[in-house]
C-alpha positions in Angstrom: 37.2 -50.6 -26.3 38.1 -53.6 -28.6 34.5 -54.4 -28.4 33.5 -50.8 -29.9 36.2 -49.1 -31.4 37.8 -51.9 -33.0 35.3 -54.6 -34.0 32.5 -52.6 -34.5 33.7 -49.7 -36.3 35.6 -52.2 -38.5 32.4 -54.0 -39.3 30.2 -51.1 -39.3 32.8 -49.8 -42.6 32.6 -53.3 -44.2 29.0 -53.7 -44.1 28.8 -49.9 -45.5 31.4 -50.8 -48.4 29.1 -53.9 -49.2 25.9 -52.1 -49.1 27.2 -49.2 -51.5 27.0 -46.3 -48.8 27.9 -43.2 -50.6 30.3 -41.5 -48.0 31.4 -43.2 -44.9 32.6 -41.0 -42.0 35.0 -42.2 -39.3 35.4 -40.2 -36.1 38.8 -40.7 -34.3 41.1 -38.3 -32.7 43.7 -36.6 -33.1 45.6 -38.3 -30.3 46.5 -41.0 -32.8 49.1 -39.6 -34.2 51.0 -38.6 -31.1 52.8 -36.0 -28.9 54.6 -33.2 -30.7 57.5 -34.3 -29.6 57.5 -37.1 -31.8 57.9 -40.1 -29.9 56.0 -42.9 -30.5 55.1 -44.9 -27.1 52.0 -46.5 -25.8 49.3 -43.8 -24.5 46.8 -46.3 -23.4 44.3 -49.0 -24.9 42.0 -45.7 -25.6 44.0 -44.2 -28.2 45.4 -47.8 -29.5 42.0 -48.9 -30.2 41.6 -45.9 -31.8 44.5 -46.1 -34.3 43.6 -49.8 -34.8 40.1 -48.5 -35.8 41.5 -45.9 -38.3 43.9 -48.8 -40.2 41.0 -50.6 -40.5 39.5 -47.9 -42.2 42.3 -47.2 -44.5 42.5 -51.3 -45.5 38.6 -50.8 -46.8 39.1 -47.8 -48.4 42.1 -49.1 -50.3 39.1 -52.1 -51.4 36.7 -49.2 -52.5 34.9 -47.5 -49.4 34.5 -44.2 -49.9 36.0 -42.8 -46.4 36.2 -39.5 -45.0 38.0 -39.9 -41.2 37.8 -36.9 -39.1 40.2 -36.7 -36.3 39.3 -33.7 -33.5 41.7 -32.8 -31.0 40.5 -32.2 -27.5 37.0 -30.9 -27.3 35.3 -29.0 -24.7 32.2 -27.2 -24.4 29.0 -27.6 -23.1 28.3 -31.0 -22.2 25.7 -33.7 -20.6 25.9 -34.7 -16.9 25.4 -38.4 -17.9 28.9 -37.6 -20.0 30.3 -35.0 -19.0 33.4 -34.0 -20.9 37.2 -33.7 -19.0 38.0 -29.9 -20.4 34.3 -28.6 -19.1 34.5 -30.3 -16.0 38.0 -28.6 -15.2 36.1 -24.9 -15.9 33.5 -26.0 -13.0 36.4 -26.7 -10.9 38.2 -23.7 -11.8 34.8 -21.7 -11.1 33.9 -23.1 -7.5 37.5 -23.3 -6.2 39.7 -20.6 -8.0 42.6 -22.5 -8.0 44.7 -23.3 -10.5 46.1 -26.9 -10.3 48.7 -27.9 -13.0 51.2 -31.2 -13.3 55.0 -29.9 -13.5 54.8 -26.4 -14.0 51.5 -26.5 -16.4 53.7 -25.3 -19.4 53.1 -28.2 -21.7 50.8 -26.8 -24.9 47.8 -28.5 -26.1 44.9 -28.0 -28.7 41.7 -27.2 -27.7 38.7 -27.3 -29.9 35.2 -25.4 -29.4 32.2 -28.5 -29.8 30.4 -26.8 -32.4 33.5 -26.4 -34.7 33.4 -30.1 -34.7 30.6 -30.5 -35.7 30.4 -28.2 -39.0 33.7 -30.2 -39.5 31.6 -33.8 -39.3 29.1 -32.3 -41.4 31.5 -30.4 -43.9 33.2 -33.7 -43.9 30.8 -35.8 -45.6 29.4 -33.1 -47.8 32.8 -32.3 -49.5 35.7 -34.2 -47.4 38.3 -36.1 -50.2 38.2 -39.6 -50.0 40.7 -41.0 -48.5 41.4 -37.8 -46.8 42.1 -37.9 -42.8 41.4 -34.4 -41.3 42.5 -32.7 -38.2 39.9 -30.3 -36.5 42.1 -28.2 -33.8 41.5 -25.1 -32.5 43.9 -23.2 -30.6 46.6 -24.5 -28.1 47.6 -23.3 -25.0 49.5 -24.6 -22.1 47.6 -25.2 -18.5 48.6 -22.8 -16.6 47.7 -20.3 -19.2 44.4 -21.9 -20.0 43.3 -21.9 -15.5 44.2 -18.3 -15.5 42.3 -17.7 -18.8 39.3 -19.3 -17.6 38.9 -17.1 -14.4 40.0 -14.1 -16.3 36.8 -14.4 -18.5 34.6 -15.3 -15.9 35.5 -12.1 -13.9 37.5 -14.1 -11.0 40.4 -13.8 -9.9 43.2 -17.0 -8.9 43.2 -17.7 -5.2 46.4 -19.5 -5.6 48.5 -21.6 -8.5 49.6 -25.4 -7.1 52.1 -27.0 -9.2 52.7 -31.0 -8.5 55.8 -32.3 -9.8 55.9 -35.0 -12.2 57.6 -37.7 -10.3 55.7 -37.1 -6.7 52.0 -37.5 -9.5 53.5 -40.8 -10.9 54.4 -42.5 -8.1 50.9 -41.9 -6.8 49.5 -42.6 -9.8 51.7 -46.3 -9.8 50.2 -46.6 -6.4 46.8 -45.5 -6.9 46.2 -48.4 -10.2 47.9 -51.0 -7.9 45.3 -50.4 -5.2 42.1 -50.1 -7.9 43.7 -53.0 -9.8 43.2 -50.7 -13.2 43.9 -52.4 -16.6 47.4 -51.5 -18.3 47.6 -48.5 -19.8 43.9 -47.6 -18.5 44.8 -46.0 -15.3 46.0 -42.8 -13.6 49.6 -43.2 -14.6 48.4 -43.2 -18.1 46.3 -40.3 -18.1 49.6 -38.5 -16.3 52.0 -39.5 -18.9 49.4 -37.7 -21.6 49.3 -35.0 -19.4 53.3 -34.3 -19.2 53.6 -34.4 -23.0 52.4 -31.2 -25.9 49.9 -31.8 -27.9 50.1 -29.9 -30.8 48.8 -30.2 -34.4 47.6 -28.6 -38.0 44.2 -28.2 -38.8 45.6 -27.2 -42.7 44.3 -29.7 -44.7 40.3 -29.0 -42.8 40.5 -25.5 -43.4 41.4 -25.7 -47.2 39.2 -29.1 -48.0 36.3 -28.5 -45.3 36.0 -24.5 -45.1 37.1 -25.7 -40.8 37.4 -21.6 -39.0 37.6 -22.6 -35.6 36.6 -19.9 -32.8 38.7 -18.0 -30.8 39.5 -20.2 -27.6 38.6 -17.3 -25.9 35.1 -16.9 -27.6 34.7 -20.7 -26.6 35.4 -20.8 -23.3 33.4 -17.6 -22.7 30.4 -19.3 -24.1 30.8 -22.4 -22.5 31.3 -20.4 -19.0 28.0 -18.7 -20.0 26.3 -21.6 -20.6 27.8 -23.4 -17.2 25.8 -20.4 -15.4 22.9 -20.5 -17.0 22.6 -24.0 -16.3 23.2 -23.9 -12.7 21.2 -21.0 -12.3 18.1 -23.1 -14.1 
Protein backbone atom coordinates (compact mmCIF):
# COMPACT_ATOMS: atom_id res chain seq x y z
CA UNK A 1 0.00 0.00 0.00
CA UNK A 2 2.97 2.42 0.48
CA UNK A 3 4.22 0.92 -2.69
CA UNK A 4 0.95 2.02 -4.65
CA UNK A 5 -0.95 4.35 -3.00
CA UNK A 6 1.66 6.44 -1.70
CA UNK A 7 4.73 6.42 -3.94
CA UNK A 8 3.21 5.85 -7.02
CA UNK A 9 0.33 8.00 -7.02
CA UNK A 10 2.68 10.69 -5.71
CA UNK A 11 4.94 10.23 -8.62
CA UNK A 12 2.35 9.49 -11.12
CA UNK A 13 0.92 13.49 -10.07
CA UNK A 14 4.54 14.84 -10.32
CA UNK A 15 5.41 13.44 -13.60
CA UNK A 16 1.76 14.73 -14.86
CA UNK A 17 2.57 18.34 -13.37
CA UNK A 18 5.96 18.17 -15.33
CA UNK A 19 4.62 16.92 -18.45
CA UNK A 20 1.71 19.66 -18.56
CA UNK A 21 -1.36 17.14 -18.21
CA UNK A 22 -4.40 19.27 -18.52
CA UNK A 23 -6.56 17.71 -15.57
CA UNK A 24 -5.29 15.22 -13.16
CA UNK A 25 -7.77 13.04 -11.40
CA UNK A 26 -7.13 11.43 -8.00
CA UNK A 27 -9.38 8.59 -6.79
CA UNK A 28 -9.43 8.19 -2.89
CA UNK A 29 -12.19 7.62 -0.58
CA UNK A 30 -14.21 9.01 1.45
CA UNK A 31 -12.95 7.04 4.48
CA UNK A 32 -10.20 9.66 4.77
CA UNK A 33 -11.89 11.94 6.43
CA UNK A 34 -13.27 9.83 9.14
CA UNK A 35 -16.21 8.52 11.22
CA UNK A 36 -19.11 10.82 11.83
CA UNK A 37 -18.47 10.90 15.12
CA UNK A 38 -15.60 12.90 14.72
CA UNK A 39 -12.80 11.27 16.21
CA UNK A 40 -9.77 11.06 14.63
CA UNK A 41 -7.92 7.47 15.34
CA UNK A 42 -5.97 5.15 13.15
CA UNK A 43 -8.43 2.97 10.84
CA UNK A 44 -5.72 0.96 9.28
CA UNK A 45 -2.58 1.36 6.81
CA UNK A 46 -5.49 1.20 3.94
CA UNK A 47 -7.08 4.44 4.67
CA UNK A 48 -3.60 6.11 5.92
CA UNK A 49 -2.01 5.46 2.71
CA UNK A 50 -4.83 6.82 1.33
CA UNK A 51 -4.81 10.18 3.15
CA UNK A 52 -1.00 10.28 2.63
CA UNK A 53 -1.82 9.95 -1.08
CA UNK A 54 -4.33 12.86 -1.11
CA UNK A 55 -1.70 15.40 0.86
CA UNK A 56 0.52 14.61 -1.67
CA UNK A 57 -1.82 15.67 -4.06
CA UNK A 58 -2.76 18.84 -2.44
CA UNK A 59 1.35 19.83 -2.05
CA UNK A 60 1.44 19.59 -6.16
CA UNK A 61 -1.39 21.27 -6.70
CA UNK A 62 -0.38 24.09 -4.51
CA UNK A 63 3.08 23.94 -7.21
CA UNK A 64 0.54 24.19 -10.27
CA UNK A 65 -1.13 20.64 -10.95
CA UNK A 66 -4.30 21.05 -12.08
CA UNK A 67 -6.11 18.37 -9.57
CA UNK A 68 -9.48 17.19 -9.40
CA UNK A 69 -9.64 14.30 -6.22
CA UNK A 70 -12.69 12.35 -6.11
CA UNK A 71 -13.40 10.68 -2.92
CA UNK A 72 -16.48 7.81 -3.16
CA UNK A 73 -17.85 6.33 -0.21
CA UNK A 74 -18.57 2.67 -0.11
CA UNK A 75 -19.39 1.25 -3.45
CA UNK A 76 -21.22 -1.77 -4.29
CA UNK A 77 -22.62 -3.23 -7.31
CA UNK A 78 -21.86 -5.60 -9.76
CA UNK A 79 -18.50 -6.79 -9.49
CA UNK A 80 -15.63 -9.25 -10.90
CA UNK A 81 -14.92 -12.66 -9.25
CA UNK A 82 -11.08 -11.97 -9.58
CA UNK A 83 -12.20 -8.72 -7.23
CA UNK A 84 -15.05 -9.01 -5.95
CA UNK A 85 -16.33 -6.09 -3.93
CA UNK A 86 -17.27 -6.49 0.22
CA UNK A 87 -21.00 -4.81 -0.09
CA UNK A 88 -21.88 -7.34 -3.26
CA UNK A 89 -20.45 -10.24 -1.67
CA UNK A 90 -22.62 -9.54 1.61
CA UNK A 91 -26.04 -9.57 -0.96
CA UNK A 92 -24.81 -13.25 -2.10
CA UNK A 93 -24.61 -14.15 1.40
CA UNK A 94 -27.73 -12.61 2.32
CA UNK A 95 -29.32 -14.44 -0.82
CA UNK A 96 -28.13 -18.14 -0.15
CA UNK A 97 -28.50 -18.04 3.65
CA UNK A 98 -31.25 -15.55 4.60
CA UNK A 99 -29.75 -14.43 7.56
CA UNK A 100 -29.11 -11.32 8.70
CA UNK A 101 -25.76 -11.05 10.60
CA UNK A 102 -24.89 -7.68 12.11
CA UNK A 103 -21.92 -6.48 14.75
CA UNK A 104 -23.69 -4.85 17.99
CA UNK A 105 -27.08 -4.42 17.13
CA UNK A 106 -26.35 -3.44 13.27
CA UNK A 107 -27.69 0.20 14.04
CA UNK A 108 -24.50 2.06 12.99
CA UNK A 109 -25.42 4.19 9.57
CA UNK A 110 -23.29 4.15 6.64
CA UNK A 111 -23.20 5.51 2.90
CA UNK A 112 -23.64 3.40 0.20
CA UNK A 113 -22.97 4.29 -3.32
CA UNK A 114 -24.40 2.60 -6.63
CA UNK A 115 -20.96 1.83 -9.12
CA UNK A 116 -22.19 3.55 -11.98
CA UNK A 117 -22.86 6.89 -9.98
CA UNK A 118 -19.22 6.79 -9.52
CA UNK A 119 -18.39 6.60 -12.41
CA UNK A 120 -20.37 9.67 -14.20
CA UNK A 121 -18.79 11.36 -11.05
CA UNK A 122 -15.00 10.31 -12.38
CA UNK A 123 -15.94 11.29 -15.61
CA UNK A 124 -17.93 14.57 -14.60
CA UNK A 125 -14.95 15.11 -12.56
CA UNK A 126 -12.40 15.78 -15.08
CA UNK A 127 -14.73 17.42 -17.59
CA UNK A 128 -15.88 20.22 -15.16
CA UNK A 129 -14.52 19.32 -11.44
CA UNK A 130 -12.76 22.85 -9.80
CA UNK A 131 -9.34 22.52 -9.38
CA UNK A 132 -8.36 22.04 -6.26
CA UNK A 133 -11.69 20.80 -5.47
CA UNK A 134 -12.03 17.37 -3.34
CA UNK A 135 -15.45 15.81 -3.95
CA UNK A 136 -17.52 13.37 -2.12
CA UNK A 137 -19.70 10.83 -4.23
CA UNK A 138 -22.20 9.20 -1.53
CA UNK A 139 -25.36 7.79 -1.98
CA UNK A 140 -27.66 6.98 0.56
CA UNK A 141 -26.85 5.68 4.15
CA UNK A 142 -28.46 3.15 6.01
CA UNK A 143 -27.61 1.12 9.02
CA UNK A 144 -26.98 -2.89 8.66
CA UNK A 145 -29.62 -4.25 10.02
CA UNK A 146 -31.84 -2.13 7.84
CA UNK A 147 -29.71 -2.60 4.73
CA UNK A 148 -29.94 -7.26 5.38
CA UNK A 149 -33.65 -6.76 5.69
CA UNK A 150 -33.71 -4.50 2.61
CA UNK A 151 -31.87 -6.73 0.54
CA UNK A 152 -34.18 -9.82 1.05
CA UNK A 153 -37.12 -7.58 0.89
CA UNK A 154 -36.34 -6.77 -2.81
CA UNK A 155 -35.34 -9.94 -3.81
CA UNK A 156 -38.77 -11.42 -2.65
CA UNK A 157 -37.21 -13.44 0.52
CA UNK A 158 -38.00 -13.39 3.59
CA UNK A 159 -35.26 -13.30 6.98
CA UNK A 160 -34.78 -16.78 8.43
CA UNK A 161 -33.41 -15.24 11.50
CA UNK A 162 -31.43 -11.77 12.67
CA UNK A 163 -27.90 -12.75 14.73
CA UNK A 164 -26.43 -9.90 16.47
CA UNK A 165 -22.64 -10.34 17.90
CA UNK A 166 -21.66 -8.04 20.52
CA UNK A 167 -18.84 -5.82 20.10
CA UNK A 168 -16.49 -7.02 22.74
CA UNK A 169 -17.11 -11.07 22.21
CA UNK A 170 -16.08 -9.78 17.87
CA UNK A 171 -12.91 -8.02 19.18
CA UNK A 172 -11.52 -10.29 21.34
CA UNK A 173 -11.80 -12.83 18.42
CA UNK A 174 -10.72 -10.59 16.22
CA UNK A 175 -7.31 -9.84 18.79
CA UNK A 176 -7.05 -13.52 18.61
CA UNK A 177 -7.62 -14.37 15.19
CA UNK A 178 -4.53 -11.52 13.89
CA UNK A 179 -2.24 -13.09 16.65
CA UNK A 180 -2.78 -16.61 15.14
CA UNK A 181 -2.41 -15.20 11.18
CA UNK A 182 0.34 -12.88 12.39
CA UNK A 183 -1.56 -9.92 10.38
CA UNK A 184 0.22 -6.54 9.97
CA UNK A 185 -1.01 -3.66 12.41
CA UNK A 186 -3.87 -2.12 11.63
CA UNK A 187 -4.43 -4.67 8.58
CA UNK A 188 -6.34 -7.34 10.32
CA UNK A 189 -9.79 -8.34 11.57
CA UNK A 190 -9.74 -6.13 14.64
CA UNK A 191 -9.34 -3.26 12.21
CA UNK A 192 -11.97 -4.03 9.87
CA UNK A 193 -14.26 -4.40 13.28
CA UNK A 194 -13.41 -1.16 14.67
CA UNK A 195 -14.64 0.39 11.02
CA UNK A 196 -17.47 -1.63 11.37
CA UNK A 197 -18.71 -0.32 15.00
CA UNK A 198 -18.37 3.36 13.97
CA UNK A 199 -21.17 5.62 11.28
CA UNK A 200 -20.07 6.54 8.37
CA UNK A 201 -21.84 9.38 7.23
CA UNK A 202 -21.12 12.19 4.73
CA UNK A 203 -22.23 15.08 2.08
CA UNK A 204 -22.21 14.66 -1.41
CA UNK A 205 -23.07 18.77 -1.67
CA UNK A 206 -20.25 20.09 -3.23
CA UNK A 207 -20.56 16.83 -6.36
CA UNK A 208 -24.07 17.59 -6.85
CA UNK A 209 -23.71 21.40 -7.44
CA UNK A 210 -20.01 21.29 -9.29
CA UNK A 211 -20.41 17.66 -10.99
CA UNK A 212 -24.27 17.48 -11.74
CA UNK A 213 -23.61 13.90 -9.08
CA UNK A 214 -27.75 12.38 -8.73
CA UNK A 215 -27.06 9.23 -7.13
CA UNK A 216 -29.77 6.37 -7.45
CA UNK A 217 -32.14 5.34 -5.01
CA UNK A 218 -30.25 2.60 -2.84
CA UNK A 219 -33.12 0.71 -3.42
CA UNK A 220 -32.96 1.02 -7.28
CA UNK A 221 -29.17 -0.08 -6.81
CA UNK A 222 -29.47 -2.96 -4.93
CA UNK A 223 -32.43 -4.13 -6.99
CA UNK A 224 -30.25 -3.96 -10.01
CA UNK A 225 -27.36 -5.41 -8.55
CA UNK A 226 -29.57 -8.40 -7.18
CA UNK A 227 -30.76 -8.66 -10.85
CA UNK A 228 -27.68 -8.84 -12.19
CA UNK A 229 -26.37 -11.42 -9.30
CA UNK A 230 -29.19 -13.78 -10.87
CA UNK A 231 -28.58 -13.40 -14.11
CA UNK A 232 -25.13 -14.23 -13.65
CA UNK A 233 -25.58 -17.35 -11.81
CA UNK A 234 -28.18 -18.41 -13.89
CA UNK A 235 -25.59 -17.90 -17.12
Amino acid sequence: MEEVNVRATAELARRSLEAGAGRFVHVSTALIYGPSDGEKVPFGVYMESKARAVREVRRLAAEGLPAVTVCPTIVFGPDHPSRPNRITSEIRRLLRQRVVRVLAGGRQERNLVYVDDVIRGLVAAERQGAVGEEYLLGGEEIAPRDFGRLVLSLAGLRPLATLSLPAGPALAMARVADRVRKSDPGNGYTTALQVLLREWRFSSDAARRDLGHCPRPLAEGLARTIDWLRASDHD
